[in-house]
N, CA and C atoms as a LAMMPS dump frame, in Angstrom:
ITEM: TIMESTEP
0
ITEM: NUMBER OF ATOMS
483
ITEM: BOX BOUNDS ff ff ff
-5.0000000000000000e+02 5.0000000000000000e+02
-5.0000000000000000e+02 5.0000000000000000e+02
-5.0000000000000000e+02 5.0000000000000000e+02
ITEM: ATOMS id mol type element x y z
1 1 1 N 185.72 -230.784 413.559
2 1 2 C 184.927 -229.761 412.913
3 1 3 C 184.552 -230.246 411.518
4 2 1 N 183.345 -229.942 411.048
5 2 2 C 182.955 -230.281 410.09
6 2 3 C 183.132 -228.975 409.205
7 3 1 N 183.044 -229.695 407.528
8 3 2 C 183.26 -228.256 406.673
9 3 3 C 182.455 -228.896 405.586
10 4 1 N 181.633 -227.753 404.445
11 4 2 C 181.105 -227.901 403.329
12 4 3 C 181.097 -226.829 402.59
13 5 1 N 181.421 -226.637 401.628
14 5 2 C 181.86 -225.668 400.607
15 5 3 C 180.872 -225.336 399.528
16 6 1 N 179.517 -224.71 399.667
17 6 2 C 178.538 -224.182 399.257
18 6 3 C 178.722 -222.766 397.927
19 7 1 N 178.02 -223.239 396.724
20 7 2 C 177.827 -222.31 395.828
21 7 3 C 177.061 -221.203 396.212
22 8 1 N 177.644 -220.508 395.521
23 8 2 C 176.66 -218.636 395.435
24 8 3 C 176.891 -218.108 394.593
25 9 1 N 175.776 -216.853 394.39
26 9 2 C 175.705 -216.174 393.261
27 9 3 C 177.127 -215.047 393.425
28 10 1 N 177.634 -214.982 394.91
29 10 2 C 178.802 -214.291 395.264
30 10 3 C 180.391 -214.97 394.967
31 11 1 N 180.067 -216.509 394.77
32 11 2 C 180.974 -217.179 394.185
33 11 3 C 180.961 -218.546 395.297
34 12 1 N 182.271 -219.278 396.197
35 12 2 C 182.151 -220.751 396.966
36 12 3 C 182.354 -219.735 398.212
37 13 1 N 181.323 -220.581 399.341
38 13 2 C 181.298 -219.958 400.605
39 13 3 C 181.619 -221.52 401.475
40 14 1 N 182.776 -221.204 402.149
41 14 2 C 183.027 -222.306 403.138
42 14 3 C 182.126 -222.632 404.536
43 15 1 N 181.435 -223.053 404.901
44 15 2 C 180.523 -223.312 406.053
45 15 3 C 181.093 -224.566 406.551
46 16 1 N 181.307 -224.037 408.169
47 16 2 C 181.947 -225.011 408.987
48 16 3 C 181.402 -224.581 410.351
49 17 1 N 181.706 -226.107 411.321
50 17 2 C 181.016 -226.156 412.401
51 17 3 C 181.142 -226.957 413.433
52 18 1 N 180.388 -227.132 414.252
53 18 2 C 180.287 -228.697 415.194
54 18 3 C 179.339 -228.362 416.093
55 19 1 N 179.038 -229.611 416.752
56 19 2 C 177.797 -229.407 417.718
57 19 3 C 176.684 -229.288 417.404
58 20 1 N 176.439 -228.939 416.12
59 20 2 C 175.184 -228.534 415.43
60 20 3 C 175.091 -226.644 415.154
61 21 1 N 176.388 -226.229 415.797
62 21 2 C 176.404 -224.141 415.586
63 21 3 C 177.41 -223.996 414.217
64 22 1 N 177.038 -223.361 413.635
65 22 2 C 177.912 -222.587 412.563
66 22 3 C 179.121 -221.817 413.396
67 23 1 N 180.355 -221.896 413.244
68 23 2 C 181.062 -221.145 413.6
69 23 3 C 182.152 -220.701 412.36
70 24 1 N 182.111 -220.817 410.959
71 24 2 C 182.661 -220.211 410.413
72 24 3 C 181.127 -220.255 409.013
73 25 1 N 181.776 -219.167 408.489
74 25 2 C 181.191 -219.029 407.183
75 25 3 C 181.748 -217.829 406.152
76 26 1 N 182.697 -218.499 405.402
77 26 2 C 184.115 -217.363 404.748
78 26 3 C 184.136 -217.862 403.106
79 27 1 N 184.694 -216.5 402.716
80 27 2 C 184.768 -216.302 401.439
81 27 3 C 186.019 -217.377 400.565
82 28 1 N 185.884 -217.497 399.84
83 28 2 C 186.786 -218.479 398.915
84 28 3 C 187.645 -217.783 398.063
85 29 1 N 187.654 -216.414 398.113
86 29 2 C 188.325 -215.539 397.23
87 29 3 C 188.402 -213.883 398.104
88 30 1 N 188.857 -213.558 397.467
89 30 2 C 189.245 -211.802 398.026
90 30 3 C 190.315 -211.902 399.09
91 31 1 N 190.663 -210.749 400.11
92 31 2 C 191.003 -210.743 400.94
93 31 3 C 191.479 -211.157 402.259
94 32 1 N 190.483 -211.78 402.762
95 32 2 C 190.243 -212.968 403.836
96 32 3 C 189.769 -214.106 403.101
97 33 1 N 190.404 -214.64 402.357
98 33 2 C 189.743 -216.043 401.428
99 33 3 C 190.793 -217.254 402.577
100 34 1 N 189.881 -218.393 403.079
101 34 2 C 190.042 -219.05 403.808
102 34 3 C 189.527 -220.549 403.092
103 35 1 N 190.737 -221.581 403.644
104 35 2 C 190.165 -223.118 402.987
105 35 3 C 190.412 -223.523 404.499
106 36 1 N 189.527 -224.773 404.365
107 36 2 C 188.925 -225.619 405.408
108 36 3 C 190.838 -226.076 406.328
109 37 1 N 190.681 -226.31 407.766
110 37 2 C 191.859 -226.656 407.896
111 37 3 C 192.152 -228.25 408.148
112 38 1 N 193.481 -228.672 407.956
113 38 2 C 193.714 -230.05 407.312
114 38 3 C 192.904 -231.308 408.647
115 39 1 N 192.481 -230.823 409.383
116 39 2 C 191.548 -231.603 410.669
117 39 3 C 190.368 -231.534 410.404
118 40 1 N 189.4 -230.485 409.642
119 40 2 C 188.441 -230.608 409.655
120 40 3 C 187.791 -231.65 408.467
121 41 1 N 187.027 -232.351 408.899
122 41 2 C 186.268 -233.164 408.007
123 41 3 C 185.076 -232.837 406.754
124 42 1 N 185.198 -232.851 405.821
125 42 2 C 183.913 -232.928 404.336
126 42 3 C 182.519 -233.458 405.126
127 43 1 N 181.594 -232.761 405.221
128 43 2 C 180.437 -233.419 405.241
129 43 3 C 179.607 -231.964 405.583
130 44 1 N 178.515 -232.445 404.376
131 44 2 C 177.394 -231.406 404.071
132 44 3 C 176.486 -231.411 405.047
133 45 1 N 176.216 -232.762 405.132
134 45 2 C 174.785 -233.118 406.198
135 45 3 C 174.612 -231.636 407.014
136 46 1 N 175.165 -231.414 407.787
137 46 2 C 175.409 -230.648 408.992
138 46 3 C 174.861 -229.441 408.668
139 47 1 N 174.929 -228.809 407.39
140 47 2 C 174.765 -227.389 406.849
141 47 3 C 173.337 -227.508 405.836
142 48 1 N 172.889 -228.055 405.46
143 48 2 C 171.816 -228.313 404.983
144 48 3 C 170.782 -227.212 405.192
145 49 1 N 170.603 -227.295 406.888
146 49 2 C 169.681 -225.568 406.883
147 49 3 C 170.447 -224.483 406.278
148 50 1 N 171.62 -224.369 406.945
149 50 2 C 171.978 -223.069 406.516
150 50 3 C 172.121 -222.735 405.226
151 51 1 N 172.214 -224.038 404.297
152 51 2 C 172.625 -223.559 402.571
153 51 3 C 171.107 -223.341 402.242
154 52 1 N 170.093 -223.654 403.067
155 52 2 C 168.513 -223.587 402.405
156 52 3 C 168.809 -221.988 402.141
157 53 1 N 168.962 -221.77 403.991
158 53 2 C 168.757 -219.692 404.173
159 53 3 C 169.65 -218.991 403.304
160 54 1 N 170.528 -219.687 403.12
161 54 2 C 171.179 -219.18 402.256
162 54 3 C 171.117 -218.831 401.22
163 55 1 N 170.282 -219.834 400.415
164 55 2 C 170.199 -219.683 399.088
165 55 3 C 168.616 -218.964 398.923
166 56 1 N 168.061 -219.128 399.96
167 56 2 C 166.848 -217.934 400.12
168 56 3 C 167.249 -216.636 400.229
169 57 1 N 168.191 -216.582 400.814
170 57 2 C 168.738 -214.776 401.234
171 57 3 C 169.045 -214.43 399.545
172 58 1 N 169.637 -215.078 399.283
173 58 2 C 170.463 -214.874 397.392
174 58 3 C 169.115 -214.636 396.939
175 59 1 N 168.263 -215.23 396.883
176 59 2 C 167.029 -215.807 395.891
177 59 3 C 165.914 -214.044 396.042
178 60 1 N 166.507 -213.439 397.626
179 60 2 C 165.697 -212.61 398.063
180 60 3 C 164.492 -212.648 398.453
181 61 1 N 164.439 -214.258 399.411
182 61 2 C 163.493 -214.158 400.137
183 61 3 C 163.319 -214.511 401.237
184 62 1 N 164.376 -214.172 402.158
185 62 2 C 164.821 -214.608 403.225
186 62 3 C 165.526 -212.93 404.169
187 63 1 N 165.263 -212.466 404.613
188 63 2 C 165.41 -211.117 405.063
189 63 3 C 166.446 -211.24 406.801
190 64 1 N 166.484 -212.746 407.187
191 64 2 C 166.489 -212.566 408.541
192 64 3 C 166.891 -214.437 409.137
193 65 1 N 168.136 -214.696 409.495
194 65 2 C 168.974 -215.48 409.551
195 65 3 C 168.135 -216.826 410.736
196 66 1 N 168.014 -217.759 410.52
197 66 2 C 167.673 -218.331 412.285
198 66 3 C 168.401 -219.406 412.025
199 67 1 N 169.779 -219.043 412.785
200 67 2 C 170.578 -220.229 413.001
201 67 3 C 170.91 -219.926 414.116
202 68 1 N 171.954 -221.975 414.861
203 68 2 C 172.786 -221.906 415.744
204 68 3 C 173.946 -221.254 415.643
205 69 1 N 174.277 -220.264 415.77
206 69 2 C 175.937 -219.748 416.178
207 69 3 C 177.075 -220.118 416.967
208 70 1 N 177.778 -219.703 416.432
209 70 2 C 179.245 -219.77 417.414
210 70 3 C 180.91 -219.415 417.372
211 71 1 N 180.442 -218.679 417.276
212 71 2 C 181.447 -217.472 416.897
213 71 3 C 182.725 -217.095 417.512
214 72 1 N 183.922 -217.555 417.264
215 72 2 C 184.635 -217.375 418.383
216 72 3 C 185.685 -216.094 418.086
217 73 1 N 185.423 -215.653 419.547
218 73 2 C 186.218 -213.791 419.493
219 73 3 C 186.384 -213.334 420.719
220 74 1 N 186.788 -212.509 420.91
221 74 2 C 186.772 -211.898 422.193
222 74 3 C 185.727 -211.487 422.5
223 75 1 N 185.596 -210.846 424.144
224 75 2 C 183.917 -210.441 424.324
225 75 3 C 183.854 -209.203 423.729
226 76 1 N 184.614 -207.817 423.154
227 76 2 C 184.662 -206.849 422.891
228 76 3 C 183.82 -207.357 421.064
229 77 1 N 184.744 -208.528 420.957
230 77 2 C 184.407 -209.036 419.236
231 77 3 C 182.78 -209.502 419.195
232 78 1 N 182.623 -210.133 420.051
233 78 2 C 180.927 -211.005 420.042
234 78 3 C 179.912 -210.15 420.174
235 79 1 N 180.684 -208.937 421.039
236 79 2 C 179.453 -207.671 421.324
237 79 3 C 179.317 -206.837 420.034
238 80 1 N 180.3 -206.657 419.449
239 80 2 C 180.204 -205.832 417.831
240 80 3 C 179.673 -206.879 416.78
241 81 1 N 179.603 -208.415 417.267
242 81 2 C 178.815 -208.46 416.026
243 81 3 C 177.937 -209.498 416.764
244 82 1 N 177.255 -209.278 417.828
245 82 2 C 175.949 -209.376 418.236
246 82 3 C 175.042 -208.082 417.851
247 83 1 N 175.626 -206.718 418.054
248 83 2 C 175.411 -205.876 417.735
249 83 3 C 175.083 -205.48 415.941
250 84 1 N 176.106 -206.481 414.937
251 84 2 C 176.086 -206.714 413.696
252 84 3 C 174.42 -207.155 413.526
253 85 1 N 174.278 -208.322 414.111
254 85 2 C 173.062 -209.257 413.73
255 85 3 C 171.484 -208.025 413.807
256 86 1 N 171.675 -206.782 415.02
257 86 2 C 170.551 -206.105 414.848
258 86 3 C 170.47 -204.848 414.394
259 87 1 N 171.123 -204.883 413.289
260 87 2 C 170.881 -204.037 411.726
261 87 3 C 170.132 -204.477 410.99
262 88 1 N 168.913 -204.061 410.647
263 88 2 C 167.712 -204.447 409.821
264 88 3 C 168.203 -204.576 408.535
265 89 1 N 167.861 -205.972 407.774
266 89 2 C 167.836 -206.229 406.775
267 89 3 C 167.153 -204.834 405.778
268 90 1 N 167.971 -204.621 404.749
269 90 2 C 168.159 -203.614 403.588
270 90 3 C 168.772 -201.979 403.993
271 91 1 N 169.116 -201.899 405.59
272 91 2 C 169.925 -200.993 406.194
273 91 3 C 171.566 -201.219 406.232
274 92 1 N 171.97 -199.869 406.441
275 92 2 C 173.355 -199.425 406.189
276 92 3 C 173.366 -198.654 407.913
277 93 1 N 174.879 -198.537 408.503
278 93 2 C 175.252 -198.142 409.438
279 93 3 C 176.778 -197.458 409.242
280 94 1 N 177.028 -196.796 409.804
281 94 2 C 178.785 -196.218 409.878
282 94 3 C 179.335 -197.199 410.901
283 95 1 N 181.137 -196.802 411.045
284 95 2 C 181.606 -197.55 411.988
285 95 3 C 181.101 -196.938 413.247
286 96 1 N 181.536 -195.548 413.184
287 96 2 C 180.829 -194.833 414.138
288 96 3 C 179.78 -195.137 414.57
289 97 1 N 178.873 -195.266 414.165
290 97 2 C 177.33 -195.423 414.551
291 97 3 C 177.218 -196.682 414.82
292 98 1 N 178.198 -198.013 414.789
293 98 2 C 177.949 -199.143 415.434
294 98 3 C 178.588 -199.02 416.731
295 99 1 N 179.787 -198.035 416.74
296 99 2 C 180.695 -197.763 418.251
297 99 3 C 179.524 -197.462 419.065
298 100 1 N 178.84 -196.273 418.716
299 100 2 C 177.307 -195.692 419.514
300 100 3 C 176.795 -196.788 420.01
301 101 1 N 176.52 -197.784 419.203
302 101 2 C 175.405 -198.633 420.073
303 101 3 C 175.748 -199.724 420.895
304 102 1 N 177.603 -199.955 420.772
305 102 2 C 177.847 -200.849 421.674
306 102 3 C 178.425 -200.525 423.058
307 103 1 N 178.288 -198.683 422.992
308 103 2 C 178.106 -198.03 424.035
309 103 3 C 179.348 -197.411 424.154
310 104 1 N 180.182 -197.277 423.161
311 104 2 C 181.725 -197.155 422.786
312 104 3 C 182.084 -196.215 421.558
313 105 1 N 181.267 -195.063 422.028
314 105 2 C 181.648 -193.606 420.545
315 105 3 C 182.672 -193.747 420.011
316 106 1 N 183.83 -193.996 420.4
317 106 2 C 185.258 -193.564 420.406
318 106 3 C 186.005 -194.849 419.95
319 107 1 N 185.029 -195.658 419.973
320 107 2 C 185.771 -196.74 419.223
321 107 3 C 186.035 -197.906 417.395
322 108 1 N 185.755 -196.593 417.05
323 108 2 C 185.638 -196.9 415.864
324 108 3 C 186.348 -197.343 415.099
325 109 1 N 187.848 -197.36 415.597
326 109 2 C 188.946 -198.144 415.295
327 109 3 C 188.756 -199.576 415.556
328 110 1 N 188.636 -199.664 416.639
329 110 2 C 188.243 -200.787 417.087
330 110 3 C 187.253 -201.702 416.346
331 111 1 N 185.931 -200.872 416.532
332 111 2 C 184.809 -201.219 415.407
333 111 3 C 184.984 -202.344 414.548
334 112 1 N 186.119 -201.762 413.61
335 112 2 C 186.267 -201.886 412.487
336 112 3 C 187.156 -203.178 412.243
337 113 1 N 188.22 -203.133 413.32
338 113 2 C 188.952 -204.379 413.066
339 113 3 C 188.231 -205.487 413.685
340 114 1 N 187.461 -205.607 414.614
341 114 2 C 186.077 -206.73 415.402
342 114 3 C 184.862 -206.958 413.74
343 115 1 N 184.848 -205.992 412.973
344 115 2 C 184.288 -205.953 412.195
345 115 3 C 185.01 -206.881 411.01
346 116 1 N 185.668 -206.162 410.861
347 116 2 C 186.481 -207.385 410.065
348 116 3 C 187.126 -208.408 410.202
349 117 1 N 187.353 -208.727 411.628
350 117 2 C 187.576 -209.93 411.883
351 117 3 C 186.385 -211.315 412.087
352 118 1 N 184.754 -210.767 411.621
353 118 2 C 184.048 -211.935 412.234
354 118 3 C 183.934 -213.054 410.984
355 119 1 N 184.024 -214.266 411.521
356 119 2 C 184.093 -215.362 411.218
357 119 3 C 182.543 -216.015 410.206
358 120 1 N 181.545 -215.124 411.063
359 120 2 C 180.74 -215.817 409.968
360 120 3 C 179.704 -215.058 409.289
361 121 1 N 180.594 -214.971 407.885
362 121 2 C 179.998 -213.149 407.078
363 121 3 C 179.038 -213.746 406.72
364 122 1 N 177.923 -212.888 406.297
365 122 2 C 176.638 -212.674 405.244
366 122 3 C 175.296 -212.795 406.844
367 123 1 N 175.499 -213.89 407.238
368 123 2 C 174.182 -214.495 408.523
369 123 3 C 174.953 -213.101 409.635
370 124 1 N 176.584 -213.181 409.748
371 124 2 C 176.091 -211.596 411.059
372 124 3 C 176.907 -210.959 410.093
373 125 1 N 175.482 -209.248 409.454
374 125 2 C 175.934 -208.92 408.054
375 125 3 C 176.892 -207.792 408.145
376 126 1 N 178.168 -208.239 408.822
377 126 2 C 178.998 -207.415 408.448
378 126 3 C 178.976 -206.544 407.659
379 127 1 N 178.48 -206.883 406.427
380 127 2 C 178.62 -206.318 405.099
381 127 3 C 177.53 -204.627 405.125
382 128 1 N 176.735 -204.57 406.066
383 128 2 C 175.525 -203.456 406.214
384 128 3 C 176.573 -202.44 407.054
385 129 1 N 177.973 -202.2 407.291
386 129 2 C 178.792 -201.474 407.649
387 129 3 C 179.581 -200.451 406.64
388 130 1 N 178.874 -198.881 406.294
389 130 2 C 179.861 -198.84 405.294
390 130 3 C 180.433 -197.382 405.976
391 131 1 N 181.298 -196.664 405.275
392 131 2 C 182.122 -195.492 405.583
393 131 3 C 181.231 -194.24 406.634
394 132 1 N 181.491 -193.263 407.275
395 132 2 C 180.661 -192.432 407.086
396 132 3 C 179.792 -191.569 406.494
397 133 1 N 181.022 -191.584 404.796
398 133 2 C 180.456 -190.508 403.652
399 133 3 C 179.806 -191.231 403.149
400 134 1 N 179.479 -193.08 403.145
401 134 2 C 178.096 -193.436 402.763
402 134 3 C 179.318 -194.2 401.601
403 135 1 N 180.321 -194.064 401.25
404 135 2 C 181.051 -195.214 400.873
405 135 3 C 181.574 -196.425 401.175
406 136 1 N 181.166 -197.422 400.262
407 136 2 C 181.579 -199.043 400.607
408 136 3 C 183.515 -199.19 401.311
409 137 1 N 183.744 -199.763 401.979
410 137 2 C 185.023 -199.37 402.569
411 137 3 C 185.264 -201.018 402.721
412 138 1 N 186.476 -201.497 403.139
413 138 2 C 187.012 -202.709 403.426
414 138 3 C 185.888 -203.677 403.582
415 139 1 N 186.284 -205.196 402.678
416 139 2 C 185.264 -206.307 403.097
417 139 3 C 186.126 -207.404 402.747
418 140 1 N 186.128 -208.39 403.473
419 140 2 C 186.927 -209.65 403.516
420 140 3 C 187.055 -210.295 401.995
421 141 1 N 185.525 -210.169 401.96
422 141 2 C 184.683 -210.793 400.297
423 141 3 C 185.379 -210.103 398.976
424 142 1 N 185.988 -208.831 399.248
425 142 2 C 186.357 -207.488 398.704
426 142 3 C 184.783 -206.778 397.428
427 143 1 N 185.074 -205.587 397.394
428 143 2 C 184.18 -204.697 397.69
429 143 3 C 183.018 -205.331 396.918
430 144 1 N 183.585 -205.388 395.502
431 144 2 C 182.226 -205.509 394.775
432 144 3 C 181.105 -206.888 395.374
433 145 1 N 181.735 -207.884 396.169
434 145 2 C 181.05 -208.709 396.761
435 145 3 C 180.088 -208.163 397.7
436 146 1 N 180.655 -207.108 398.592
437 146 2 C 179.688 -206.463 399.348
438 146 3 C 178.953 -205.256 398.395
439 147 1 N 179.466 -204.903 397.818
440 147 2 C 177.926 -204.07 396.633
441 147 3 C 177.075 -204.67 396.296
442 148 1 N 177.379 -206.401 395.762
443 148 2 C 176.424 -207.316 395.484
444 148 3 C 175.582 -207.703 396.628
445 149 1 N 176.12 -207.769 397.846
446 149 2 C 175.049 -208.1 399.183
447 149 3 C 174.208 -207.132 399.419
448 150 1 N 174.583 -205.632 399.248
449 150 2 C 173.786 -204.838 399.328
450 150 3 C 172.718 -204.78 398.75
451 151 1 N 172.831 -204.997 397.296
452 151 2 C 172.041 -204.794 396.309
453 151 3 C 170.837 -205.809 396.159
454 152 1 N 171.367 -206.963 397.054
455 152 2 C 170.018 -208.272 397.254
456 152 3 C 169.188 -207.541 398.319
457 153 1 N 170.051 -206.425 398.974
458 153 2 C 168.852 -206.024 400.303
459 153 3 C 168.184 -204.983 400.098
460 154 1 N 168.782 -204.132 398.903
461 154 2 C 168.381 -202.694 398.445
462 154 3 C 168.494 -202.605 397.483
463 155 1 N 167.735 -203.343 396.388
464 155 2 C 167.6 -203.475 394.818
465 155 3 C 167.385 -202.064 394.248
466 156 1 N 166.785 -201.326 394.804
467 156 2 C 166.411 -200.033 394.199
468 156 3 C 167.716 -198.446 394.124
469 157 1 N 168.413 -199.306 395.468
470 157 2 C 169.56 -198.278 395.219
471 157 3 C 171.37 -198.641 394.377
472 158 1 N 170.883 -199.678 393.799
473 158 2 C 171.785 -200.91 392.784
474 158 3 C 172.757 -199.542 392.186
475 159 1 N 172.354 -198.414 391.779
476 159 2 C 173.083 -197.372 391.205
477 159 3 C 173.454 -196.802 391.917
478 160 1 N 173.519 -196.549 393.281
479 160 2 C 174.026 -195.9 393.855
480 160 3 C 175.244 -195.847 394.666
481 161 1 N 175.628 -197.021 394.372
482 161 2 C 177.068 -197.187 394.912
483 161 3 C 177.568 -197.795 393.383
């Protein structure tokens, strides 16, 4: 597996992979802060697109991800955040209301831990998941990182959380 450790305005984002699919992309700090593991190999080459989109999404001009994936989870996990990826850029959802669409009302417990367990934040935007009462709630990145993602997608509501 390959790994490269990419700047942001959110702080160092680890991007790792093989085959040519992204299968990780994790925070360097907060909560779920993750370093490369002692097998995987240094080399940027590989990530090159993705730090472009990347640094377009930051830059705010990039609304909408086109990469290889590869995500590894259970099928209950891949369906909640296949389901992640078609939340429109500068939209918000409940846990609830992602259970709804993966055909699973009642699973919002669930939701939430598939939610927080995916591997490759910002490209499937976890982060467009917040409480029901419309409050920011658990993020790997921890919170104010996801206020800041928000706020690249919904500049106008910057005060409102």
């Amino acid at each position: 597996m390959n790994f490269t450790i990419a700047a942001s305005p959110i702080g160092p984002l680890l991007l790792a992979g093989d085959g040519g699919a992204l299968r990780f992309l994790l925070f360097q700090s907060g909560s779920k802060a993750r370093g490369p593991e002692p097998d995987w190999a240094e080399n940027a080459k590989p990530f090159r697109e993705a730090v472009r989109q990347l640094n377009a999404y930051f830059a705010g001009k990039l609304t909408e991800f086109d990469l290889p994936l590869e995500p590894e989870g259970t099928s209950f996990q891949r369906a909640v955040w296949e389901e992640l990826r078609r939340i429109p850029y500068g939209e918000t959802i409940s846990y609830g209301e992602l259970a709804r669409r993966i055909g699973n009302p009642n699973a919002s417990r669930a939701v939430g831990l598939a939610n927080g367990s995916n591997p490759i934040a910002i490209v499937i935007p976890c982060h467009r998941v917040i409480g029901s009462t419309g409050k920011l709630t658990g993020f790997g990145g921890g919170l104010e990182v996801k206020r800041r993602l928000l706020e690249i997608e919904q500049p106008q509501r910057a005060l409102a959380w």
